[in-house]
Backbone as a printed PyTorch tensor [residue, N CA C, xyz], in Angstrom:
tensor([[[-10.9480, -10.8490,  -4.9150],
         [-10.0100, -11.7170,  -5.6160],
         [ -8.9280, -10.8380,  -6.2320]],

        [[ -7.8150, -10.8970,  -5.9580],
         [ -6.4880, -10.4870,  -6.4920],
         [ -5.9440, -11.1360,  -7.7060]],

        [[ -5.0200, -10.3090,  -8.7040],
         [ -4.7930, -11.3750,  -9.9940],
         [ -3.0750, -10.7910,  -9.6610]],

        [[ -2.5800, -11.8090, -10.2000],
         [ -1.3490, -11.8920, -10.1950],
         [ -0.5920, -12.3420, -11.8260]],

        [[  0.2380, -11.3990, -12.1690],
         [  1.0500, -11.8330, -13.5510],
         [  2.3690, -12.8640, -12.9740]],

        [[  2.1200, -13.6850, -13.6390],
         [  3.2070, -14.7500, -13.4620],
         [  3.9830, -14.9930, -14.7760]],

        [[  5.3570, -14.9150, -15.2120],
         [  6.0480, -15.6980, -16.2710],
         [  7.4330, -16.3230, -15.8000]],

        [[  7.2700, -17.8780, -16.5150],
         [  7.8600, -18.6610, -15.9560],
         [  9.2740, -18.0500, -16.5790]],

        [[ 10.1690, -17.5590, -16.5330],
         [ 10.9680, -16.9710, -17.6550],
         [ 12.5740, -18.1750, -17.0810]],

        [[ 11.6400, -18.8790, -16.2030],
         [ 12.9110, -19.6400, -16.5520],
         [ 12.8070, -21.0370, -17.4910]],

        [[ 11.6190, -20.8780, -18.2490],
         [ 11.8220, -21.6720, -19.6400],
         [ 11.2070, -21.0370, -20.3710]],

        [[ 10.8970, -19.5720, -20.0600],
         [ 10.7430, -18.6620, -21.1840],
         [  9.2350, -18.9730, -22.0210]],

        [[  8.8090, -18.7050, -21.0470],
         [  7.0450, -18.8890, -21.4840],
         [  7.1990, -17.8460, -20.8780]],

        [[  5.5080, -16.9870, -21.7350],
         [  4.8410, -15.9660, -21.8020],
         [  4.0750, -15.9510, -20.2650]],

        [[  3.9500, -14.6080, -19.7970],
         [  3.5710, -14.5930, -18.3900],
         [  2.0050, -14.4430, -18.6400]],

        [[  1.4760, -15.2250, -17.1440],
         [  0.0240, -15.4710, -17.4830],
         [ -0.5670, -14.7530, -16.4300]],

        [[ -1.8420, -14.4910, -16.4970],
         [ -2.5770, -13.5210, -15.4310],
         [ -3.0840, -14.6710, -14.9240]],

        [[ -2.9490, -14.6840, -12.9990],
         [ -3.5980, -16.1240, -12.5350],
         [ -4.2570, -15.1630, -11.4230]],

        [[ -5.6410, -15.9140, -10.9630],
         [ -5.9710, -15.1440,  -9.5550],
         [ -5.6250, -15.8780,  -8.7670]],

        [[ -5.5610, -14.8800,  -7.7200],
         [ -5.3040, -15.0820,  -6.1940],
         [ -6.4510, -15.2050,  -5.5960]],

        [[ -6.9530, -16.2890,  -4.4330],
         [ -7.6160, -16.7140,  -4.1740],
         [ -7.7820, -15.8450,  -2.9900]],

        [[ -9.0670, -15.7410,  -2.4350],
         [ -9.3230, -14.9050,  -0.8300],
         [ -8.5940, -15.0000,  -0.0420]],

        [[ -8.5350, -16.6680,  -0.0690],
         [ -7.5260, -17.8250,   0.9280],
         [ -7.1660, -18.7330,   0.4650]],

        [[ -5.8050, -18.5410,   0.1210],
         [ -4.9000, -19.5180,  -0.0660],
         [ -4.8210, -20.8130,   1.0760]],

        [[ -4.5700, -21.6680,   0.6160],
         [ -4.6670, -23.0970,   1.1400],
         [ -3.2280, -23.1400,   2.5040]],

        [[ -3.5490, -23.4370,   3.3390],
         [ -2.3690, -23.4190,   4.3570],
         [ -1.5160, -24.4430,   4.5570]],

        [[ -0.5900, -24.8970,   4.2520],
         [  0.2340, -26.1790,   4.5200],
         [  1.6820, -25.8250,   4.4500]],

        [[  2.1220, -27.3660,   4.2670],
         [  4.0280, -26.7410,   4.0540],
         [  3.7090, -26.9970,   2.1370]],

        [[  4.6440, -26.2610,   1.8870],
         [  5.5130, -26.5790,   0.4150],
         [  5.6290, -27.3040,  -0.4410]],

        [[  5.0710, -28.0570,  -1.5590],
         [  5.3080, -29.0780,  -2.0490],
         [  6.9190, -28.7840,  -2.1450]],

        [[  7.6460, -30.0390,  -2.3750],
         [  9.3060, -30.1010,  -2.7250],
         [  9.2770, -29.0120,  -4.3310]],

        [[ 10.6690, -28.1550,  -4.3850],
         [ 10.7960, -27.5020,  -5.3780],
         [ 11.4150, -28.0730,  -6.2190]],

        [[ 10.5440, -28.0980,  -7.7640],
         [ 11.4220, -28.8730,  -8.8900],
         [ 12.0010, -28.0360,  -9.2470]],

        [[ 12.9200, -28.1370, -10.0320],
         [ 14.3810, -27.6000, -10.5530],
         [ 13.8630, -26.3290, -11.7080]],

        [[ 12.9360, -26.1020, -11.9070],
         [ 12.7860, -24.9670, -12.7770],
         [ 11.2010, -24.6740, -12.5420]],

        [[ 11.4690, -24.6510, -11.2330],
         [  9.7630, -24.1990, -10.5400],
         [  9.8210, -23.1030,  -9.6190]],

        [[  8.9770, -22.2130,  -9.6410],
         [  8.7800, -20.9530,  -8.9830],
         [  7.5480, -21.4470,  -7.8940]],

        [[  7.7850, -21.4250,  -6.5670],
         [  6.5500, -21.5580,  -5.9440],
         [  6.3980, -19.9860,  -5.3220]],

        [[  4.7500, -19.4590,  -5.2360],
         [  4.6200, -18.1550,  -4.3750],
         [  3.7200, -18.2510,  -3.8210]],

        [[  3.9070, -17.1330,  -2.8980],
         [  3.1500, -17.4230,  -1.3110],
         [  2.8220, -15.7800,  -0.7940]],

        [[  1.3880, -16.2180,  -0.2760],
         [  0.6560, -14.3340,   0.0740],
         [  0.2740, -14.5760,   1.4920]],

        [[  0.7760, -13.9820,   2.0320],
         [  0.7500, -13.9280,   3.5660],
         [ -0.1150, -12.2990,   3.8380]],

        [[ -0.6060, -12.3980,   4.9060],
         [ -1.6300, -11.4430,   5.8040],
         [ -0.6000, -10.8250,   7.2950]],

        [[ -0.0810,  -9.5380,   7.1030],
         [  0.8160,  -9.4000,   8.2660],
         [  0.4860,  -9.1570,   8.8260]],

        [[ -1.0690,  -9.2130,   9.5160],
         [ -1.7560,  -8.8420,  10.4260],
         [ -1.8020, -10.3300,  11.4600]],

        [[ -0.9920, -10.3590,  12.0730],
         [ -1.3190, -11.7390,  12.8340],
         [ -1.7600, -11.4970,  14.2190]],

        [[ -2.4760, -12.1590,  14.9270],
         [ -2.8090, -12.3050,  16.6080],
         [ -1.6120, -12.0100,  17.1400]],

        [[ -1.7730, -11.3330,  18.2910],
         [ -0.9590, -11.1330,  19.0530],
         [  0.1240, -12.2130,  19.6370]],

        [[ -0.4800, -13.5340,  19.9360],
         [  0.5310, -14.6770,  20.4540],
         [  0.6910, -15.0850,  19.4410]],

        [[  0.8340, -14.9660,  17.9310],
         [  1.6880, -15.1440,  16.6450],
         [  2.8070, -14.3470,  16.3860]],

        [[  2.4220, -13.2190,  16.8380],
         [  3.1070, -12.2830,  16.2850],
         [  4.4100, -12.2600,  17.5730]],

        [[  4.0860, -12.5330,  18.7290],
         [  4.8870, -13.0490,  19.8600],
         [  6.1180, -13.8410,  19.6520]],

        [[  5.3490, -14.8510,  18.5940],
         [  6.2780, -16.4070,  18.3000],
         [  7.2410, -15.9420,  16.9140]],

        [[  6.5980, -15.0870,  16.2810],
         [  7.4380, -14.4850,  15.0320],
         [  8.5510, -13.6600,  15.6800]],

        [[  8.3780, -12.6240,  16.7730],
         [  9.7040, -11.8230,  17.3760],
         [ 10.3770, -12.9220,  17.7100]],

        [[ 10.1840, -13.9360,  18.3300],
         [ 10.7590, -14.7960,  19.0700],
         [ 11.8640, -15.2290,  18.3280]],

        [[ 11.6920, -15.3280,  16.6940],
         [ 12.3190, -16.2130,  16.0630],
         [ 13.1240, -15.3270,  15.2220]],

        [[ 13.3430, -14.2470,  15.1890],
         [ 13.9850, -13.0010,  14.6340],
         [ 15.7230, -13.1420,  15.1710]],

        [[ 16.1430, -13.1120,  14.6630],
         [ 17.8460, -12.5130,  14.8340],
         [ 17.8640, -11.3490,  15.8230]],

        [[ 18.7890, -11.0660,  16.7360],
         [ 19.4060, -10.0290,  16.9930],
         [ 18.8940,  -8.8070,  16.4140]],

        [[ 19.7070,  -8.8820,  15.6300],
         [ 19.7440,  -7.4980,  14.6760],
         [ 18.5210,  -7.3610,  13.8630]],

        [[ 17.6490,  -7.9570,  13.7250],
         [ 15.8350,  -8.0920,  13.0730],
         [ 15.8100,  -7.3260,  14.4970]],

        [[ 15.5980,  -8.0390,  15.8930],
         [ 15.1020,  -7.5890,  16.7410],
         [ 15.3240,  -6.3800,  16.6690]],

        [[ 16.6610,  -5.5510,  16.8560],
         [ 16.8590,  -4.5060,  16.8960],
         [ 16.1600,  -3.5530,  15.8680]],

        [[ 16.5750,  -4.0660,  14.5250],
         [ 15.7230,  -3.2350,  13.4530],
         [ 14.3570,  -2.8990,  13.9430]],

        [[ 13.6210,  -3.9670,  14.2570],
         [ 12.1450,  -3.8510,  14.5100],
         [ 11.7590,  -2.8690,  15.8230]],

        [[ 12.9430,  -2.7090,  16.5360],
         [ 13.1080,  -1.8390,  17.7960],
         [ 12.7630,  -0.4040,  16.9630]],

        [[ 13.5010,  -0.1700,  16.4870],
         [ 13.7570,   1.1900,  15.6880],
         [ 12.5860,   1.6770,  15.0020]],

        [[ 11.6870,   1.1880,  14.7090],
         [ 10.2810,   1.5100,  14.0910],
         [  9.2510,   2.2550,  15.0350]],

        [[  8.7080,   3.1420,  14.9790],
         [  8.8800,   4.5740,  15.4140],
         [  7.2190,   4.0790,  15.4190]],

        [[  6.1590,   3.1710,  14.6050],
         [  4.8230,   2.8710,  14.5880],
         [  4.9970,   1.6700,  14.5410]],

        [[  3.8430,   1.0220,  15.8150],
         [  3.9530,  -0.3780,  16.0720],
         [  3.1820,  -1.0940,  14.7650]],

        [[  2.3970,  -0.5540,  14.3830],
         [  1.7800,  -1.2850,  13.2130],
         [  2.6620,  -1.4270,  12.2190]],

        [[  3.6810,  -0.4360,  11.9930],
         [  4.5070,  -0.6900,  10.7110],
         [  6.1450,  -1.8670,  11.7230]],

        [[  6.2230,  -1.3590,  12.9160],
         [  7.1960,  -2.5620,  13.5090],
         [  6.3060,  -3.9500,  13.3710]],

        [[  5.1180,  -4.2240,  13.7280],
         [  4.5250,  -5.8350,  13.6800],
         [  4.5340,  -6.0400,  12.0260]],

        [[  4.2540,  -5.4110,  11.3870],
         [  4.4020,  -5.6560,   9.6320],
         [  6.0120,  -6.1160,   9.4510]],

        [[  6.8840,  -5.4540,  10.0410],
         [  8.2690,  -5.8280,  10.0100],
         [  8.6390,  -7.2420,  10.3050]],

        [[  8.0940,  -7.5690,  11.6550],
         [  8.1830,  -8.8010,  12.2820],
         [  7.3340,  -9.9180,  11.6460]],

        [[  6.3140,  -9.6590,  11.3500],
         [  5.7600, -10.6410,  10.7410],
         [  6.3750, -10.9290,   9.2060]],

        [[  6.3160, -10.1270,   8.7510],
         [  7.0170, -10.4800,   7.3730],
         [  8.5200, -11.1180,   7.5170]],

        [[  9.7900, -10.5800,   8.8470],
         [ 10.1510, -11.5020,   8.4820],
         [ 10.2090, -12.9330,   8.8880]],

        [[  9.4330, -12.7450,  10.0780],
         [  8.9260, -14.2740,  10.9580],
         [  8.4300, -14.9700,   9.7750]],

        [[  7.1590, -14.8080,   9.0210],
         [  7.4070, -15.7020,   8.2140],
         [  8.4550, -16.3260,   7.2870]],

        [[  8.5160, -15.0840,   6.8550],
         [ 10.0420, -15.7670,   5.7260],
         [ 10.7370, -16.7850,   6.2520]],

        [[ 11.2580, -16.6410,   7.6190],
         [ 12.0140, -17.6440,   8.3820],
         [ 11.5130, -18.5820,   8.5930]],

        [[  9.7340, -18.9630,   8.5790],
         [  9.3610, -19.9590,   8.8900],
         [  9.3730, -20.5120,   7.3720]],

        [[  8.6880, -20.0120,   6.4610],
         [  8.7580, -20.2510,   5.0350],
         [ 10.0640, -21.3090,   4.9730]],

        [[ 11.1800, -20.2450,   4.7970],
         [ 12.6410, -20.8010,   4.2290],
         [ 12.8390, -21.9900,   5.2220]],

        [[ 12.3950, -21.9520,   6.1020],
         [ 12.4930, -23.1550,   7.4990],
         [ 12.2850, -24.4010,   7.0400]],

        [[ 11.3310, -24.5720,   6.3520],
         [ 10.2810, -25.6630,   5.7800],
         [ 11.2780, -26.3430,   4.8070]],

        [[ 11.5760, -24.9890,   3.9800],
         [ 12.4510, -25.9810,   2.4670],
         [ 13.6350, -26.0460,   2.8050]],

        [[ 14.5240, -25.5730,   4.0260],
         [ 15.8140, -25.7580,   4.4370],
         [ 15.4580, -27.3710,   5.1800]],

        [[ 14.8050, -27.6210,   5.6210],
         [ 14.5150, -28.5560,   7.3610],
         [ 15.2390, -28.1790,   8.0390]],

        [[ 15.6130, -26.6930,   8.3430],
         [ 16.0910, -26.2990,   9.6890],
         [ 14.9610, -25.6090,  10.6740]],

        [[ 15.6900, -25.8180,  11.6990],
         [ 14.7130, -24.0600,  12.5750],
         [ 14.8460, -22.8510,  11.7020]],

        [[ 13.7790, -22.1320,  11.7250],
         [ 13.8610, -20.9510,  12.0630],
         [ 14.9730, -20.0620,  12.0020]],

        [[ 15.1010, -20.0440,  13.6540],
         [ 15.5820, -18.9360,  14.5110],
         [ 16.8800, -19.2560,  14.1490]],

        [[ 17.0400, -20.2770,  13.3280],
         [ 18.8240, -20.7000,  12.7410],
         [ 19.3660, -20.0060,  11.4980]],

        [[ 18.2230, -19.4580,  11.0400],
         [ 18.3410, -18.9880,   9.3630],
         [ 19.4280, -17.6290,   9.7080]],

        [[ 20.5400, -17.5090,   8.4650],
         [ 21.5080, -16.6110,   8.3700],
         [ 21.0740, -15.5630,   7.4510]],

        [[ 20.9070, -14.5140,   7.7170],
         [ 20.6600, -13.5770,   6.0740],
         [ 22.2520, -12.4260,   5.7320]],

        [[ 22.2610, -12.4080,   4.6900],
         [ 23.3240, -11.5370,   3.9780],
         [ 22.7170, -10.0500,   3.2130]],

        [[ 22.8470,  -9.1050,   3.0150],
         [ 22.3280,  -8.4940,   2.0130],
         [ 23.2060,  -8.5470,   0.7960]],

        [[ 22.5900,  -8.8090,  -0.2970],
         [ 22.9410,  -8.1620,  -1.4670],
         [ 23.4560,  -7.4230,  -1.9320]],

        [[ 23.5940,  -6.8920,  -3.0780],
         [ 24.4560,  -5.6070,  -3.4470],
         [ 23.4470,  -4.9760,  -3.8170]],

        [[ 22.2240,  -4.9640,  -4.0710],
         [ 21.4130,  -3.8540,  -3.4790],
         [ 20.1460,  -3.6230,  -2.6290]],

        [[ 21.3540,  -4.0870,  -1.3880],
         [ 19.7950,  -4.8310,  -0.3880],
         [ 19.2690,  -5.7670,  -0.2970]],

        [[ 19.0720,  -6.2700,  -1.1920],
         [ 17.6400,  -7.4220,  -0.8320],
         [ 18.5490,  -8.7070,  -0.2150]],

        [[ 17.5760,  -8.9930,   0.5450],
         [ 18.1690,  -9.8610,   1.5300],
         [ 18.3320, -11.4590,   1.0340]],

        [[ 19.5450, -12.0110,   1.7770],
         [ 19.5860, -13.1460,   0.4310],
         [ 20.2820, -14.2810,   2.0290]],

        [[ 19.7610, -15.6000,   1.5070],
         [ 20.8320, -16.4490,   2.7020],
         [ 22.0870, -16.8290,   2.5480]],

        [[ 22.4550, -16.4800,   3.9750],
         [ 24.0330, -16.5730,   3.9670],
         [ 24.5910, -18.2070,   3.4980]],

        [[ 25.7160, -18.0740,   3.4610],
         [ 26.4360, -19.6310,   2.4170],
         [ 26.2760, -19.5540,   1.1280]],

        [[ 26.6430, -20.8350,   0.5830],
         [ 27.2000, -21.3460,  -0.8550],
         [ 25.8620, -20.5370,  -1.7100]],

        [[ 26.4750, -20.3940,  -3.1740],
         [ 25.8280, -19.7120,  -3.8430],
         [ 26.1630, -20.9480,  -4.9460]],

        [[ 26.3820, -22.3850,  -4.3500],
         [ 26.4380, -23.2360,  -5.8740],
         [ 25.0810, -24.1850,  -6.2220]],

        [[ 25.2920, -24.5530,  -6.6950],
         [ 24.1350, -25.3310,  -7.6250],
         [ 23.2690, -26.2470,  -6.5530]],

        [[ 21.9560, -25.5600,  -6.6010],
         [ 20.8240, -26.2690,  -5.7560],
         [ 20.3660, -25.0960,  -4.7680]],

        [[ 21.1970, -23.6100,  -5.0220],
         [ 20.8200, -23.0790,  -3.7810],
         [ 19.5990, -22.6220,  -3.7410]],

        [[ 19.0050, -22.5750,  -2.5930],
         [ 17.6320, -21.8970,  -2.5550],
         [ 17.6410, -20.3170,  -2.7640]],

        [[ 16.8310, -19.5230,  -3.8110],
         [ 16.5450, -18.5040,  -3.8550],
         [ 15.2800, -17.8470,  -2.9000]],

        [[ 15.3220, -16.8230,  -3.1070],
         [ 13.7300, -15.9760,  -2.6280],
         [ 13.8070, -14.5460,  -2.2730]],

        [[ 12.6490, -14.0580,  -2.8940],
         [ 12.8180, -12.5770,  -3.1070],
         [ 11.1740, -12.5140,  -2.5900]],

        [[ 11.0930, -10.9860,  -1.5690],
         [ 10.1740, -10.8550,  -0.8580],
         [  9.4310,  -9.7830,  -1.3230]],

        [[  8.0580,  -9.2800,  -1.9050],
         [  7.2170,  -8.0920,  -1.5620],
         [  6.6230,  -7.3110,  -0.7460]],

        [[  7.0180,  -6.5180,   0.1120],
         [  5.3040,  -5.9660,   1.0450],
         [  4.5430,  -5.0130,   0.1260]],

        [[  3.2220,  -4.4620,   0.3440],
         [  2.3630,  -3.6940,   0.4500],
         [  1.7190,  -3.7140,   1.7200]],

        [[  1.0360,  -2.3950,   2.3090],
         [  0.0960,  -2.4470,   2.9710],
         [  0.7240,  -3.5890,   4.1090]],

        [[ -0.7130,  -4.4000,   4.4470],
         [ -0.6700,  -5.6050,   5.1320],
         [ -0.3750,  -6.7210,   4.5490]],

        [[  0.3450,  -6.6230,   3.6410],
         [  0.3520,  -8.2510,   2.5500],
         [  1.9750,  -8.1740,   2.4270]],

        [[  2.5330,  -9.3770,   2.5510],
         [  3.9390,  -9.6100,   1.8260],
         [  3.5280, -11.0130,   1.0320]],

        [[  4.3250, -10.9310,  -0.2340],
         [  4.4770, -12.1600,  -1.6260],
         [  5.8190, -12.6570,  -1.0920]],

        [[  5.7780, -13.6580,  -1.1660],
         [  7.4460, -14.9070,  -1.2200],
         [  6.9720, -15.0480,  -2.5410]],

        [[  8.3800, -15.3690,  -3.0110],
         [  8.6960, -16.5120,  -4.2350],
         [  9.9610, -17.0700,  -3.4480]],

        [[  9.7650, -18.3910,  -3.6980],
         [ 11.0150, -19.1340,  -3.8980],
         [ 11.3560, -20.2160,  -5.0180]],

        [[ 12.2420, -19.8930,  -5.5920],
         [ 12.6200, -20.8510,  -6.7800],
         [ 14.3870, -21.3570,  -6.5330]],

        [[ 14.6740, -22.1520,  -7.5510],
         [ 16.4500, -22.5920,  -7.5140],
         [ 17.4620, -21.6070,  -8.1380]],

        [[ 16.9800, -20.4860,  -8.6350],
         [ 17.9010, -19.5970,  -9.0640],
         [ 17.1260, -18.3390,  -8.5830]],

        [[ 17.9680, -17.0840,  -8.4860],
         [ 17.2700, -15.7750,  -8.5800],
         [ 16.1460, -15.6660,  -9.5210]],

        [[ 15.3940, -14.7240,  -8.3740],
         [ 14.1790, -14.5310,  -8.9980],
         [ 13.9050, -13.0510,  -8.4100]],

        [[ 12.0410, -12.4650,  -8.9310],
         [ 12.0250, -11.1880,  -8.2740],
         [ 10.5800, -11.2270,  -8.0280]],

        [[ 10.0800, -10.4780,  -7.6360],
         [  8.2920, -10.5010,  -7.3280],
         [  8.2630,  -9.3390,  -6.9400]],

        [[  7.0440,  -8.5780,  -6.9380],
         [  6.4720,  -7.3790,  -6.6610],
         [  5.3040,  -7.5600,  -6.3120]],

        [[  4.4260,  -6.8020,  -5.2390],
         [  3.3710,  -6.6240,  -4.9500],
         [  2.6710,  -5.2120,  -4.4600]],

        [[  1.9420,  -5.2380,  -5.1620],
         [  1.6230,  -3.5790,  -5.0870],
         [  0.0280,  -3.5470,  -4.7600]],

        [[ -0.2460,  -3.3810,  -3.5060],
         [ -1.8600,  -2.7980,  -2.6030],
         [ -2.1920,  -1.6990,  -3.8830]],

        [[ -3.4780,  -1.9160,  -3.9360],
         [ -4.3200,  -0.6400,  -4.7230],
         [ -5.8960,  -0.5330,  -4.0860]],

        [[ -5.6570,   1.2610,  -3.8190],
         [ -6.9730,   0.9830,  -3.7190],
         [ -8.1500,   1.7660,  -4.3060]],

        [[ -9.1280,   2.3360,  -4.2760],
         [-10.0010,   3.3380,  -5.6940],
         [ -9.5510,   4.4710,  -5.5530]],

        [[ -8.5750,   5.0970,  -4.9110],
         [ -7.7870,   6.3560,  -5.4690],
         [ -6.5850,   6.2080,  -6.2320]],

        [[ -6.5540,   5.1060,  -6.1680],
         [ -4.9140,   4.6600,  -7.1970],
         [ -5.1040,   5.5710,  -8.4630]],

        [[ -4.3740,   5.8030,  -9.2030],
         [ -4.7250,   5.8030, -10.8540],
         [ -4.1630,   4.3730, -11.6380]],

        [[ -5.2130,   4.1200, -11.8890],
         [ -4.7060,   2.5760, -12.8130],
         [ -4.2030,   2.7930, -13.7530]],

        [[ -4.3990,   3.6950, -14.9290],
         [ -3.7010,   4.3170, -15.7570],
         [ -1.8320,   4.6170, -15.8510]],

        [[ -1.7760,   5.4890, -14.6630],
         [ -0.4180,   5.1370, -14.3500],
         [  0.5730,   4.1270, -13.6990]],

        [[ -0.1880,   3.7290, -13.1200],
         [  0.0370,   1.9210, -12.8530],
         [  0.3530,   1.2070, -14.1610]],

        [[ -0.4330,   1.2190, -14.7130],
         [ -0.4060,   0.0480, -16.3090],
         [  0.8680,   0.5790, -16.7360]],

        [[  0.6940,   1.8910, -16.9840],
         [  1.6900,   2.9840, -17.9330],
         [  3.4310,   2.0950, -17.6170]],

        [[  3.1550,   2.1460, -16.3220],
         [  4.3790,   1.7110, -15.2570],
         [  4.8000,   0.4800, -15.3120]],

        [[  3.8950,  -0.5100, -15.3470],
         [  4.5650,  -1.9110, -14.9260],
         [  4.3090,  -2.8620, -15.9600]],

        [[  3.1720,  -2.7640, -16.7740],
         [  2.6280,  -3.7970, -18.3710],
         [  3.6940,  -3.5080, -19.4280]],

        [[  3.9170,  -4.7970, -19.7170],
         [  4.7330,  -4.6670, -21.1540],
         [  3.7370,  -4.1260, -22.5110]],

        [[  4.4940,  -4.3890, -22.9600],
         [  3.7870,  -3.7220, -24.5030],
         [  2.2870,  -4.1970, -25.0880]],

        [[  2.5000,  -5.5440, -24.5660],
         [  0.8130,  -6.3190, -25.5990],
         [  0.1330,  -5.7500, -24.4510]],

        [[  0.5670,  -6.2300, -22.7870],
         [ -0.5380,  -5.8440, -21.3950],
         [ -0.9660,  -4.8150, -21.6540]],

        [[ -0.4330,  -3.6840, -21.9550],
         [ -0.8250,  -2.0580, -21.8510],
         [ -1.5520,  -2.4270, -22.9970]],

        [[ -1.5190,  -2.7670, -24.2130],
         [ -2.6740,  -2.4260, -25.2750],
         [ -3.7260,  -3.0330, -24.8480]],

        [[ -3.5960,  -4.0130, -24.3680],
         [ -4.5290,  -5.0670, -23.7070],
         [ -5.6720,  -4.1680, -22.3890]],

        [[ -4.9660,  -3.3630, -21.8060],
         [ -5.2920,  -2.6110, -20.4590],
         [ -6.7060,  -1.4560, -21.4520]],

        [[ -5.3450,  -0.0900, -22.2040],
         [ -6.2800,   0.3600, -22.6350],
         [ -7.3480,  -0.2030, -23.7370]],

        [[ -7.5660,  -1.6020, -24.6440],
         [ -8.5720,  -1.8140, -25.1070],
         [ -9.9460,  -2.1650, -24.0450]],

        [[ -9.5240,  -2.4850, -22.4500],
         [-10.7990,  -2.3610, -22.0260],
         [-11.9700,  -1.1860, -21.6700]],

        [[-12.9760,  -1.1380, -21.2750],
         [-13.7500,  -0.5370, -20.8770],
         [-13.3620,   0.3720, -19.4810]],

        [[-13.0320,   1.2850, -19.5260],
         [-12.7430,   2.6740, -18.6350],
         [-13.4530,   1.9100, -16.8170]],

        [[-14.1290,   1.5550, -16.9370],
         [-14.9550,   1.0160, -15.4900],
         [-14.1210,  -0.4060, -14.6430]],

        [[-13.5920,  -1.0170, -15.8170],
         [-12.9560,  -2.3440, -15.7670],
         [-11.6140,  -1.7260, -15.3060]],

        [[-11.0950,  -0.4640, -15.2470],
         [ -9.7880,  -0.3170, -14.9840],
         [ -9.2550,  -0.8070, -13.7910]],

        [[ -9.7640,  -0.4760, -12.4820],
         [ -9.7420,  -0.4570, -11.1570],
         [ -9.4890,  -1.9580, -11.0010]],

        [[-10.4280,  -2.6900, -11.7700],
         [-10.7480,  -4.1120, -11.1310],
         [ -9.6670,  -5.3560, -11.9270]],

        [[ -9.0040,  -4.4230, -13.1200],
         [ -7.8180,  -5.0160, -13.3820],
         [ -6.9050,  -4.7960, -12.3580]],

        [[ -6.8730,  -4.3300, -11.4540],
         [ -5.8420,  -4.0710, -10.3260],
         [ -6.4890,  -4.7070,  -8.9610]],

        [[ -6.5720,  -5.6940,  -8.1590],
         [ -7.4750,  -5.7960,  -7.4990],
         [ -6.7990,  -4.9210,  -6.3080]],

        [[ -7.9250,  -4.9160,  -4.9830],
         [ -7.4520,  -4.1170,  -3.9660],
         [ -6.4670,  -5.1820,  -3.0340]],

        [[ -7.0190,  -5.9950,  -2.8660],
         [ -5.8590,  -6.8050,  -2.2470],
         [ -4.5040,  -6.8830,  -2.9170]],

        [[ -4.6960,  -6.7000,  -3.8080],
         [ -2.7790,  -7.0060,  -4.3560],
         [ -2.9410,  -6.7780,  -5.8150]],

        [[ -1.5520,  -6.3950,  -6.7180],
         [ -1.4610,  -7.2250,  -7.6650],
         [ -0.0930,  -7.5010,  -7.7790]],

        [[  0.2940,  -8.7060,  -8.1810],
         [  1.8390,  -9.0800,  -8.1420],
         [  2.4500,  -9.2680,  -9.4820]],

        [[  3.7750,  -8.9590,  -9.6010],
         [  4.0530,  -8.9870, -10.7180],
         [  5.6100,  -9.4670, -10.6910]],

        [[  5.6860, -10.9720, -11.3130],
         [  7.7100, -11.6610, -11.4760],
         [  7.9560, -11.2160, -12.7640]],

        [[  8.8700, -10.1030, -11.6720],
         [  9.8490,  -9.5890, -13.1940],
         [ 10.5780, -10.9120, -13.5760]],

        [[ 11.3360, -10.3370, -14.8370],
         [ 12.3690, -11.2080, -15.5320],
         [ 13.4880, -11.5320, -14.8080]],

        [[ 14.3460, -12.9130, -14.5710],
         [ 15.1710, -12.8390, -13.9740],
         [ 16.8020, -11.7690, -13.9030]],

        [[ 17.2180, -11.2590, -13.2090],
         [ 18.2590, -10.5960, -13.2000],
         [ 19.4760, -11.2500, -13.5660]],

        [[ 20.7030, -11.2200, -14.6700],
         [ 21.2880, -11.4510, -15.1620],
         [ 22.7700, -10.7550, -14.7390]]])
């Protein structure tokens, strides 16, 4: 079981530690309300005739990128992560796929092309390892996901990413409990929105 810090900071509630389930439930999307964050943990390890249907649905220039990857395990992590996304964003657009436009950002992160006015869909992506996190919400947002596994140092982890109460919170536990505050499958963490 994976735990994930969540804060809704777009009405400015305190972020809560929620777990992540083995297996998440598979369906489409409930509709996004107007000051709702939905997130999503995907496995980039897919079957081969998945992972088929994910190149399939890649851009050009995805294709090409994914050309350029020098280890097929880290090119199918490419493709799958962004095959989903496209199927993801697919769902809450009601378009295809293989129709989705991406832009980069001003620092990278990949964002969809068109209007940037009121209603637009956001979403900001994580990998680790074999795992990528979606969020999608109605304004910018951010997510992180970080694989750990018993050589990590949790210590510098906490040091790194817990705010002020988390870290006191971290070191008041028991030295044994450290590891398992971090699970190995993931732990994710929505920063504050960017301003």
């Amino acid at each position: 079981m994976a735990e994930m810090m969540v804060g809704d900071s777009l009405e400015n509630k305190p972020k809560q530690r929620m777990a992540i389930p083995a297996q998440w439930p598979v369906g489409k999307p409930a509709p996004l309300a107007a000051n709702e964050i939905q997130v999503w943990l995907a496995d980039l390890q897919q079957p081969a005739e998945r992972q088929a249907h994910l190149a399939a649905i890649l851009s050009a220039e995805e294709q090409e990128r994914a050309a350029r990857f020098r280890f097929a395990e880290l090119r199918d992590c490419f493709i799958a992560g962004r095959g989903l996304l496209r199927e993801l964003l697919a769902i809450y657009l009601n378009q295809p796929a293989a129709t989705l436009q991406f832009r980069q950002g001003p620092q990278g992160k990949p964002l969809l092309a068109g209007g940037r006015g009121k209603g637009d869909l956001h979403f900001n992506v994580s990998h680790s390892a074999d795992w990528a996190l979606y969020a999608v919400a109605s304004r910018e947002l951010g997510v992180d996901l970080e694989c750990m596994d018993r050589m990590t140092n949790p210590v510098a982890i906490a040091e790194r990413i817990c705010t002020p109460r988390e870290w006191a919170a971290f070191q008041a536990m028991p030295t044994e409990q450290w590891h398992s505050a971090f699970s190995p499958a993931g732990r994710a963490r929505k920063p504050l929105p960017r301003h």
